[in-house]
SERO-4910 file (N, C-alpha, C, O; in steps of 0.05 Angstrom, whole numbers):
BEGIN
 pado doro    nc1    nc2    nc3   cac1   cac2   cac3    cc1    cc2    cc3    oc1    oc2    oc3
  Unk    A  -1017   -139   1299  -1027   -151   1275  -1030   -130   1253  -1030   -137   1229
  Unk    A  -1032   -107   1261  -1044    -81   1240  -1020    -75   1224  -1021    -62   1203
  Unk    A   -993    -87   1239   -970    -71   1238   -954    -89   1219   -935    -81   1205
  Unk    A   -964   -120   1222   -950   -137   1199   -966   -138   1177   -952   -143   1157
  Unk    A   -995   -134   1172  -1013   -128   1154   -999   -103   1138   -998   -101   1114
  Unk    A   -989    -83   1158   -982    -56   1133   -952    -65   1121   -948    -59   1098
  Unk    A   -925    -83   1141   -910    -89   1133   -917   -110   1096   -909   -110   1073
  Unk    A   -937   -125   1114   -944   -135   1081   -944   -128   1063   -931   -134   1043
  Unk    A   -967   -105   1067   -973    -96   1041   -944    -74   1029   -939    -72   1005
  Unk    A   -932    -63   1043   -909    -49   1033   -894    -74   1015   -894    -75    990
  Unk    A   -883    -91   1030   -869   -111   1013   -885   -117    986   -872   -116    965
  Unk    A   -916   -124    983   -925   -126    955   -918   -109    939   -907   -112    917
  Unk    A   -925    -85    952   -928    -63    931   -889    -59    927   -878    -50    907
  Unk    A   -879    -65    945   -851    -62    939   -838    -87    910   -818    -84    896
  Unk    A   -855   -107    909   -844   -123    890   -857   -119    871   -846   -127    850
  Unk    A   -880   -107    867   -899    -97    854   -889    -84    829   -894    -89    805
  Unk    A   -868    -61    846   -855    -47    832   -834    -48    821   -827    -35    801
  Unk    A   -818    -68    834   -791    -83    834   -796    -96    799   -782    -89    779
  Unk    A   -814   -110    799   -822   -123    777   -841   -108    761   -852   -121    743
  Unk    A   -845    -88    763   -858    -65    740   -834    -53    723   -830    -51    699
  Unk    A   -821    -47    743   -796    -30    736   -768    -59    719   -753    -50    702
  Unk    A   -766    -76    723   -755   -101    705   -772    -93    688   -768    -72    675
  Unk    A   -792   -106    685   -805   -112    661   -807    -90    637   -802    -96    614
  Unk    A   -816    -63    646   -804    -37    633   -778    -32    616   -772    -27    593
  Unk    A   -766    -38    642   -732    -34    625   -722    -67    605   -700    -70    594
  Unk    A   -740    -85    605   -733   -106    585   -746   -101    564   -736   -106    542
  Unk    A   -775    -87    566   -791    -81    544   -774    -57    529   -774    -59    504
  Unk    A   -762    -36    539   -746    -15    526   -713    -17    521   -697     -2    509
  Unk    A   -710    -41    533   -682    -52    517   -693    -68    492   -681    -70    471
  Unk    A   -715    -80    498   -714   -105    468   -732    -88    445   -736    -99    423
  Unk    A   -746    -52    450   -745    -37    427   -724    -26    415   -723    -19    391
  Unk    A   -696    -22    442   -679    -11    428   -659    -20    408   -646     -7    391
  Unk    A   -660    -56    416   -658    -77    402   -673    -76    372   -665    -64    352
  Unk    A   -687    -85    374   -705    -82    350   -697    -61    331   -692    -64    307
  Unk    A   -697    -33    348   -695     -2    327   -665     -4    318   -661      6    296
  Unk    A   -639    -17    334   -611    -22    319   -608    -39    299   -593    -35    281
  Unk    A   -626    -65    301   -624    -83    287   -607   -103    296   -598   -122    282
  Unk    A   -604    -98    318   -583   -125    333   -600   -155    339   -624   -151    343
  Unk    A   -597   -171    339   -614   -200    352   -621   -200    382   -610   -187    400
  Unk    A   -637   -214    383   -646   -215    415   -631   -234    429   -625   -232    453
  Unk    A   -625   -257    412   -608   -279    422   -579   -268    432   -572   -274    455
  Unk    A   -563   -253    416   -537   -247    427   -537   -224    451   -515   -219    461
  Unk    A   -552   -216    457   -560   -199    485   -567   -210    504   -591   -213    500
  Unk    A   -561   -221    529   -584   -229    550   -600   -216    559   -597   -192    563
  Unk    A   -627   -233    564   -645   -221    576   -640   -206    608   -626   -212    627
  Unk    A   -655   -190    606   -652   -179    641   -666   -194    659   -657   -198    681
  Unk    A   -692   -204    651   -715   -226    672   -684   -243    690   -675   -257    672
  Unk    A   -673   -245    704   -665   -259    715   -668   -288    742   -656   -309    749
  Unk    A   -690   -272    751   -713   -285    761   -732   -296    757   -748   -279    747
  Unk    A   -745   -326    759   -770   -329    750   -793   -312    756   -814   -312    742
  Unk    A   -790   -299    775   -804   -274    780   -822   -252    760   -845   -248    753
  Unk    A   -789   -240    756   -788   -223    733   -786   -233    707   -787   -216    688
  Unk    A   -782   -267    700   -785   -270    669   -808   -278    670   -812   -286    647
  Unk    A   -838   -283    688   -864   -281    685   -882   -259    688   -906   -260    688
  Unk    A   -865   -238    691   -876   -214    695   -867   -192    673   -878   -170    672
  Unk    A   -842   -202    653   -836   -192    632   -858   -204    606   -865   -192    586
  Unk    A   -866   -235    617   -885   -247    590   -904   -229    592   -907   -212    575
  Unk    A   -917   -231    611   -937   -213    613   -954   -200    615   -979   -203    614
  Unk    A   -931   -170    618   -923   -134    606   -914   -143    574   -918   -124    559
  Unk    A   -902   -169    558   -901   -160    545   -932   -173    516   -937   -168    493
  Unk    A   -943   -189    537   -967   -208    524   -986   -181    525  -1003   -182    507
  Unk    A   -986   -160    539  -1002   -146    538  -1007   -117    524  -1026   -102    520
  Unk    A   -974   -117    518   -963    -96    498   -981    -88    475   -984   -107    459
  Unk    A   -991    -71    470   -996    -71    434   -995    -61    415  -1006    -61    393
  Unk    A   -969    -43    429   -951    -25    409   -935    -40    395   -922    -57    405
  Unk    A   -935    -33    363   -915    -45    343   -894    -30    349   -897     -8    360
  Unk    A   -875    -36    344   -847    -25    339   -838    -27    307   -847    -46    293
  Unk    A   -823    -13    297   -818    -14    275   -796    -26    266   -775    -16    274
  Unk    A   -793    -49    248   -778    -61    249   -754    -44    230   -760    -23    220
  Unk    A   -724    -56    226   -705    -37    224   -703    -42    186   -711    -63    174
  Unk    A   -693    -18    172   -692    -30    146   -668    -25    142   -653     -8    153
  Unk    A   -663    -41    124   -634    -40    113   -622    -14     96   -630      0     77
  Unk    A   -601    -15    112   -584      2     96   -571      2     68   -556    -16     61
  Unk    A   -576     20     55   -551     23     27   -528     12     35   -515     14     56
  Unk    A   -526      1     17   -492      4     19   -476     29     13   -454     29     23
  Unk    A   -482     46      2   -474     68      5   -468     81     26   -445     90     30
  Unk    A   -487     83     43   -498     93     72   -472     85     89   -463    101    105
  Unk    A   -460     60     87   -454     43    109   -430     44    100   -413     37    117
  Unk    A   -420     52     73   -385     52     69   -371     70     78   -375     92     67
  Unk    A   -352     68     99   -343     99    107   -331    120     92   -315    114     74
  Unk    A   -339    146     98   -325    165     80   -298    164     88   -289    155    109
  Unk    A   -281    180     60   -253    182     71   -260    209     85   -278    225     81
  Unk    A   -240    209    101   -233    239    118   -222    256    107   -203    250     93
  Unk    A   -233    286    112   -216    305     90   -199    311    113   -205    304    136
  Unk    A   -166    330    104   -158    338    115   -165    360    128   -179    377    117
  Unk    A   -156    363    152   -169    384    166   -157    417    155   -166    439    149
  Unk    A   -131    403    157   -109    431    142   -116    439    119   -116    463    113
  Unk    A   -127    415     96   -128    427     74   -142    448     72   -134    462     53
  Unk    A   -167    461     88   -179    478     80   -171    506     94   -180    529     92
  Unk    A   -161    501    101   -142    526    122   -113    542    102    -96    531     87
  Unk    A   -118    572    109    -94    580     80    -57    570     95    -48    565    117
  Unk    A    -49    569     71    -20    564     80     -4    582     98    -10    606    101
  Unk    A      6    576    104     36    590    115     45    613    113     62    612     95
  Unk    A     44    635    121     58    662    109     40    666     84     50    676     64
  Unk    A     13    659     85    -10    670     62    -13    704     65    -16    723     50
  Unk    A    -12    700     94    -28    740     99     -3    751     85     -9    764     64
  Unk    A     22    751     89     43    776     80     40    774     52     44    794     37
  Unk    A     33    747     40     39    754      8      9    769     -4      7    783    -24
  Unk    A    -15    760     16    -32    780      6    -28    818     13    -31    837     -2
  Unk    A    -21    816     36    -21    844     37     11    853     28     23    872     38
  Unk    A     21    836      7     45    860     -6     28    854    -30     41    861    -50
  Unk    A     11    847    -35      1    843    -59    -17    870    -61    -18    885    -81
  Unk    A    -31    872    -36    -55    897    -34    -33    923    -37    -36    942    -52
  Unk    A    -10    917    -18      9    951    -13     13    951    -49      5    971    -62
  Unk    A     22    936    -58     32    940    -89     16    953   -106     24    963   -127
  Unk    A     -9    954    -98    -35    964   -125    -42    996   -103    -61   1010   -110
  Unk    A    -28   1004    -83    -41   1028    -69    -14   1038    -67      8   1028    -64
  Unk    A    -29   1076    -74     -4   1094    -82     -5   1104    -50    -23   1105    -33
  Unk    A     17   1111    -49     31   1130    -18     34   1111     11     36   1086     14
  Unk    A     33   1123     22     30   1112     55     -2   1097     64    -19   1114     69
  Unk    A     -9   1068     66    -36   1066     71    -36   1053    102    -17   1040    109
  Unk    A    -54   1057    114    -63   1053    146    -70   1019    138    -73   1006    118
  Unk    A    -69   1015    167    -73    982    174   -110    972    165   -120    954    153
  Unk    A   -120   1001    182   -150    999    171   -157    997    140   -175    982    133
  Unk    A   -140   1014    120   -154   1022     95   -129    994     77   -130    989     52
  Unk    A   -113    982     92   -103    948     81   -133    936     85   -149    945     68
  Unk    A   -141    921    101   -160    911    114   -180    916     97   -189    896     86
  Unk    A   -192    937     90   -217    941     72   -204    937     48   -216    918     37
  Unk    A   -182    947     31   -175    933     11   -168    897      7   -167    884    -14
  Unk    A   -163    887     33   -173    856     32   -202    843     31   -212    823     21
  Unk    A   -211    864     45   -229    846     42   -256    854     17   -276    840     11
  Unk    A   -251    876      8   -254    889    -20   -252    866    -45   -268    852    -56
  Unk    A   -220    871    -46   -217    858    -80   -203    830    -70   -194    815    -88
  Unk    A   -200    821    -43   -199    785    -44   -212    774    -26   -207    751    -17
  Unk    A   -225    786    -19   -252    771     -1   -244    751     28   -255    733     40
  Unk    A   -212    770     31   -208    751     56   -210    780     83   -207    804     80
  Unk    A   -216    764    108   -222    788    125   -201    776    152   -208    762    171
  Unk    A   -173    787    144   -151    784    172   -155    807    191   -159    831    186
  Unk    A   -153    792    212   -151    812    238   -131    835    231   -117    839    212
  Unk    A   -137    852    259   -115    880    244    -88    865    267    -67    869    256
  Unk    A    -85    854    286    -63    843    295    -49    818    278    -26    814    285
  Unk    A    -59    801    257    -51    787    236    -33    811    215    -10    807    206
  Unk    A    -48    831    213    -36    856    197    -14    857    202      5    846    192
  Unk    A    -14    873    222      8    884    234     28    865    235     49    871    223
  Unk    A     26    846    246     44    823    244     54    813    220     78    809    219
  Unk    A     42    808    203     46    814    171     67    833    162     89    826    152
  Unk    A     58    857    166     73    871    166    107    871    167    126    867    153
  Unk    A     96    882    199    130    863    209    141    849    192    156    859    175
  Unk    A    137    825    193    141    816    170    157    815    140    175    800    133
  Unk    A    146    832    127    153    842    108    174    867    105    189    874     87
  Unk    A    169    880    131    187    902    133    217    891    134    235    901    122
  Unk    A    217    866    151    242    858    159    249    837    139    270    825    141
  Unk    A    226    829    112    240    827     85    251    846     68    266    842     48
  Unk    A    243    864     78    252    898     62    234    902     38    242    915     19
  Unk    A    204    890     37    190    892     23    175    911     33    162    919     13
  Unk    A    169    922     49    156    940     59    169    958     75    189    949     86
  Unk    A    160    984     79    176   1008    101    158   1019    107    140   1027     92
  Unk    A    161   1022    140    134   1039    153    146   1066    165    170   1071    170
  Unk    A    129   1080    169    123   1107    168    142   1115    198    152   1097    211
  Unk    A    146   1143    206    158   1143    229    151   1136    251    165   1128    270
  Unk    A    126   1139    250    100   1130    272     94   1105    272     81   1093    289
  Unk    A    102   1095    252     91   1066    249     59   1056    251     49   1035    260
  Unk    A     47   1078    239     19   1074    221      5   1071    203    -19   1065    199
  Unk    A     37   1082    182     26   1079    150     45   1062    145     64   1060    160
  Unk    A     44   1051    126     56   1037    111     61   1036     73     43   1029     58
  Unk    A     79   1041     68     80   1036     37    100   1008     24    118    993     31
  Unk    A     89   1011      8    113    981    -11    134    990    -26    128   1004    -45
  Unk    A    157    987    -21    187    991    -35    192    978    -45    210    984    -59
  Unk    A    180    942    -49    190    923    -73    210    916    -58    218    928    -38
  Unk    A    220    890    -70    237    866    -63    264    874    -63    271    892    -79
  Unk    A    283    864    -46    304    864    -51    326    843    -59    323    821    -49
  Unk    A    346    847    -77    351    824    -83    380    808    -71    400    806    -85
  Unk    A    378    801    -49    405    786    -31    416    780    -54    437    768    -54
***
């Protein structure tokens, strides 16, 4: 007898909870309802049981937290932006060689990859890697706008050639 007495009471407290736990998650779907601004009608309810839809009245007859109801949006708010391009803000194509024959052109003699680099980022405020450099470089050497040193550490500008 002791033993269907404790089975009992587990089963109460098991529906106990069964129906705490419904009624919870209907009360925090129909705030989250409320805070989108969606209707309650086009959602079903979760109570699916007479059970749980007298145990959702209530948890919620007993509630007495306001929720805030939703306010309307601008229309502003709600018209979509256009999308910028992603590229647009990114430099073009073969940008680094025309800046750094631009930098070799204003510096007299042989200049290092490092003392390019501080003259970029000096008088045009852009800051390329020294492997962008170098590659750059290249580049330009094999336009014949540029000729590098025997070592291939300095570099000077010889100007264009004209095919």
């Amino acid at each position: 007898m002791a033993k269907t007495a404790l089975t009992q009471l587990a089963e109460q407290i098991e529906a106990f909870r069964k129906d705490a736990y419904e009624a919870g998650y209907a009360a925090a779907m129909q705030a989250v309802r409320q805070f989108t601004g969606s209707s309650t009608a086009a959602v079903p309810s979760v109570a699916s049981t007479p059970r749980a839809a007298a145990s959702t009245r209530r948890t919620a007859a007993n509630t007495r937290r306001t929720v805030a109801k939703p306010q309307p949006r601008p229309a502003a708010a709600t018209a979509p932006k256009p999308r910028s391009n992603a590229r647009s803000s990114q430099p073009k194509r073969g940008n680094n060689a025309v800046l750094i024959g631009e930098v070799l052109k204003g510096m007299q003699g042989s200049t290092r990859a490092a003392d390019i680099r501080k003259a970029l980022q000096r008088d045009k405020g852009v800051s390329i890697a020294f492997t962008s450099i170098r590659h750059a470089l290249h580049q330009l050497a094999q336009r014949g706008e540029v000729e590098a040193s025997t070592d291939r550490k300095t570099w000077r500008y010889v100007g264009t050639t004209a095919s």
